[in-house]
N, C-alpha and C positions, 0 to 999 in steps of 0.2 A: 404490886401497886394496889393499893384500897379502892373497892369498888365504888366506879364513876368520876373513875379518873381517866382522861385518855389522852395521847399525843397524837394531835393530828398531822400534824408535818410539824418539822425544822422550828418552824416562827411560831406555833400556836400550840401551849397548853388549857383543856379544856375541862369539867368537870360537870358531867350530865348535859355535856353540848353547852356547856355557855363559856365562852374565851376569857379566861383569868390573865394568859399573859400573851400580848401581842401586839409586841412595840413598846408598849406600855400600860400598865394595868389596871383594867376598866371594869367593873360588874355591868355591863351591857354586853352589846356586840358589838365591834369593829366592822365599819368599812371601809379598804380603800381608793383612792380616787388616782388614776394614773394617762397620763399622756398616750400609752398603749393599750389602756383599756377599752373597755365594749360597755355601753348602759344594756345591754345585754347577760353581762356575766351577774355574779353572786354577789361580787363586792369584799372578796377571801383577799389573802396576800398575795396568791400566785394567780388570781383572776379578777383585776381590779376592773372598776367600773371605770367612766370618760370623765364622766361630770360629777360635782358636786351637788348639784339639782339633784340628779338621779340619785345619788347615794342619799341624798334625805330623806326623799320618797321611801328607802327601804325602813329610814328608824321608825321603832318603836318608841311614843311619848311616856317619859316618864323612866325608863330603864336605862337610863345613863351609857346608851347607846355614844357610838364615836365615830366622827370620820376620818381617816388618816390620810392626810395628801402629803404622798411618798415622795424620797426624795427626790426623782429622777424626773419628776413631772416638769412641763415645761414651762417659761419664764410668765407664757398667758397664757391660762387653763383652756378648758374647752367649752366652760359656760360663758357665753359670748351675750349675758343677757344679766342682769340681778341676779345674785346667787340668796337666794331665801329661805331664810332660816324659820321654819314654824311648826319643829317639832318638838317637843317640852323636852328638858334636860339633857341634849345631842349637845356634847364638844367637837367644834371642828380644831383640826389640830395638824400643824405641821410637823413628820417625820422625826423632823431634828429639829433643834433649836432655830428657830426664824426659817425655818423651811423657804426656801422660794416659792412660794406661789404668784406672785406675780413682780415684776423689777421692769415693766414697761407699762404697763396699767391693763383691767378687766374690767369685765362687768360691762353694763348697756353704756354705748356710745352715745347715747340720749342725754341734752341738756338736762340738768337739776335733778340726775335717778342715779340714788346712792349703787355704790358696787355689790356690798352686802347689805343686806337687811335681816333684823334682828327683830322676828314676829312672835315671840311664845317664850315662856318662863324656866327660868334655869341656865340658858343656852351660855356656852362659854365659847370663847375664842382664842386659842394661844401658839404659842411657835409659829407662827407667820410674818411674811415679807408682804405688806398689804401695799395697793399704789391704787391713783383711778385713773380712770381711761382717756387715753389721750386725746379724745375731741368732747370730752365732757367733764371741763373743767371747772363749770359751776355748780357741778355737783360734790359730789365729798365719796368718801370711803366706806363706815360704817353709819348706819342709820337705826337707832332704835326705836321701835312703833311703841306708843302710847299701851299695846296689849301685851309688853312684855315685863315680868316683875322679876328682879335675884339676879342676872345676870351679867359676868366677867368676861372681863378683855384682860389678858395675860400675856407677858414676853411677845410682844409684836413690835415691829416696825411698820411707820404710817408712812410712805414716799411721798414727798411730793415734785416730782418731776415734772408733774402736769397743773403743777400749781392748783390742788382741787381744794373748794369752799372749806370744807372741812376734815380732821381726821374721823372725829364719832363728835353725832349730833345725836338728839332726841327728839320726837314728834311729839310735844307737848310735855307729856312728863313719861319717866321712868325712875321706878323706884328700887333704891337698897343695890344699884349697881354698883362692881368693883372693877374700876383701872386702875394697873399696878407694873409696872415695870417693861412699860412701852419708851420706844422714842418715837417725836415727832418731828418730819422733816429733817434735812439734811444740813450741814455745814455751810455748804457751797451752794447753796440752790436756796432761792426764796420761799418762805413758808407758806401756811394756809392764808389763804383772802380773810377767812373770818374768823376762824380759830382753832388750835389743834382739839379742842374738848369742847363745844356750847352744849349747855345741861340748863332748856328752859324749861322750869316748872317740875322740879325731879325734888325726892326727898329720900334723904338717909345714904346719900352714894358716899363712896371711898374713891379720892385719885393720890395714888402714892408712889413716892420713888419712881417716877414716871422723867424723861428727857424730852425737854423742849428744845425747838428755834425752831424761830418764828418773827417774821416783820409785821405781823397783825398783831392778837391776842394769842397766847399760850392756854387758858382756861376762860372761859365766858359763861357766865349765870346770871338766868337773866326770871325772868316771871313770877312766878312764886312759889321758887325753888328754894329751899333750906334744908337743913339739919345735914348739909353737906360737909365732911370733912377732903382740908388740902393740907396734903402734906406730905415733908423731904421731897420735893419734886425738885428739877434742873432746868433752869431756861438761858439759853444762849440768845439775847437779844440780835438780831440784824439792824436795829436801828433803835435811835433814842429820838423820836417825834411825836412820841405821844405819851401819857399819863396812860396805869395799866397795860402794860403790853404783856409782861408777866400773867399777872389776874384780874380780874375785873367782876367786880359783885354789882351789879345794879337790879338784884332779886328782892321780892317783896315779902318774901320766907324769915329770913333772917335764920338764926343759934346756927350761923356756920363755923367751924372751925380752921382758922388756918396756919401752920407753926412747919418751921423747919423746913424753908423756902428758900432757894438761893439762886438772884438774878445776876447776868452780869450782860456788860454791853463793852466788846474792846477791851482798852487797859486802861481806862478812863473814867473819871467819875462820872456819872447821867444824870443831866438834867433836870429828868423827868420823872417819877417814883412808878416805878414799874407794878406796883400794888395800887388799886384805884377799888376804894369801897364806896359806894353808892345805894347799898340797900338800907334797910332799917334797922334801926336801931337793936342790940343784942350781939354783936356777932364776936368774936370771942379770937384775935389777935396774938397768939404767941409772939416768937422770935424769928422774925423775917429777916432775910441778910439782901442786901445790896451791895456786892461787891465784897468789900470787908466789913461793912457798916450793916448792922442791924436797926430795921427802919420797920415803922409802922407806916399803914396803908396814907394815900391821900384821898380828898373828895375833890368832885368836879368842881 
């Protein structure tokens, strides 16, 4: 084998000690997070750490470091508080696809204190089963702080079992973020209070191919947010009693882009145009479907 090359066990090939393949392949290091673990241990595959917390405390900013919540972890983790994300370029990442990490809700049982928060630049989030906590239900799921720039939300599920505020919100703004191939909320179960995505005061984000329902809002942009593109997104309405339930632009940003949208409410025609534009003047309207019908937005 070429010098600086080694197999450390089973799961992990290594070269000069930095993990190439483990689980999946990262130029940082791998930690993972497991229901049997100790915040004690390394954070290796056969020595996982408890929490999520702890495992962030081990990354390195910047070195595209990982966390792996394995699959065997349990339905609520074992950070019983905000899980905080504030180390630059760290993916947390579910095992397998939509990983369970939580199907009864996490995070602080505190009124209006998101479950994740998302403090520092790069950070991605993906293969997770996300929900919030079941006696803090005006709070929301994901929270992105005003200090964080670049960062993705990938193949996740938002629950809303606890009916919480929102799936991912922003503290003022956040720029050049990518949502992509999430669902929000459930068939049978009422959506977010306020909406699966509010992005106030954000510039240059991407939400794509993303699954809504929802009896509030689906997307919400509001302040002086722009240069936001929406597109090929899904929304299952639960109800036709309001304009925008779909999307709603009342930003003062404007040059947004939105094309290749398709709402539906029942097997029935609705009322109400599920596209509700309210910002300024600029914003740039492809081919939105309603049902069969291809419709442009309405104003209040």
């Amino acid at each position: 084998m070429e010098k600086g090359w080694e197999i450390s066990d089973a799961k992990s090939i290594k070269k000069y000690g930095r993990d190439l393949l483990s689980g999946a392949w990262t130029p940082g290091s791998i930690f993972y997070v497991d229901s049997g673990g100790l915040d004690t241990n390394n954070g290796s595959y056969d020595n996982p750490v408890k929490t999520i917390n702890y495992a962030m405390s081990l990354c390195t900013a910047s070195k595209g470091d990982v966390i792996q919540v394995m699959g065997n972890s349990p339905s609520s983790p074992n950070d019983t508080g905000t899980i905080t994300m504030d180390v630059a370029g760290v993916t947390l990442r579910g095992l397998y696809g939509r990983g369970l990490l939580s199907d009864s809700g996490f995070g602080s049982p505190t009124e209006n204190v998101p479950c994740i928060t998302m403090a520092s630049h790069y950070l991605t989030i993906e293969n997770l089963y996300l929900g919030d906590h079941s006696t803090g239900t005006t709070g929301g799921v994901v929270e992105i702080s005003n200090s964080s720039f670049g960062c993705t939300i990938r193949n996740c599920m938002f629950d809303t079992q606890y009916i919480p505020a929102y799936g991912i919100t922003t503290v003022n703004s956040q720029n050049y973020l990518l949502i992509e191939d999430c669902i929000f909320g459930r068939n049978d179960i009422a959506g977010f209070t306020t909406a699966g995505i509010q992005l106030p005061n954000s510039l240059g984000c991407i939400i794509r191919r993303n699954l809504f329902h929802t009896t509030s809002k689906g997307i919400l942009l509001s302040g002086s947010a722009s240069s936001v593109s929406i597109l090929d997104n899904d929304f299952v309405l639960h109800a036709d009693d309001a304009k925008g339930r779909a999307i709603t632009i009342n930003a003062l940003g404007g040059l947004f882009y939105v094309a290749g949208n398709r709402a539906n409410y029942g097997k029935t025609d609705m009322t109400n145009n599920p596209y509700l534009d309210d910002g300024v003047a600029g914003n740039t309207w492809g081919i939105n479907w309603v049902g069969k019908t291809a419709t442009l937005p309405t104003t209040t």
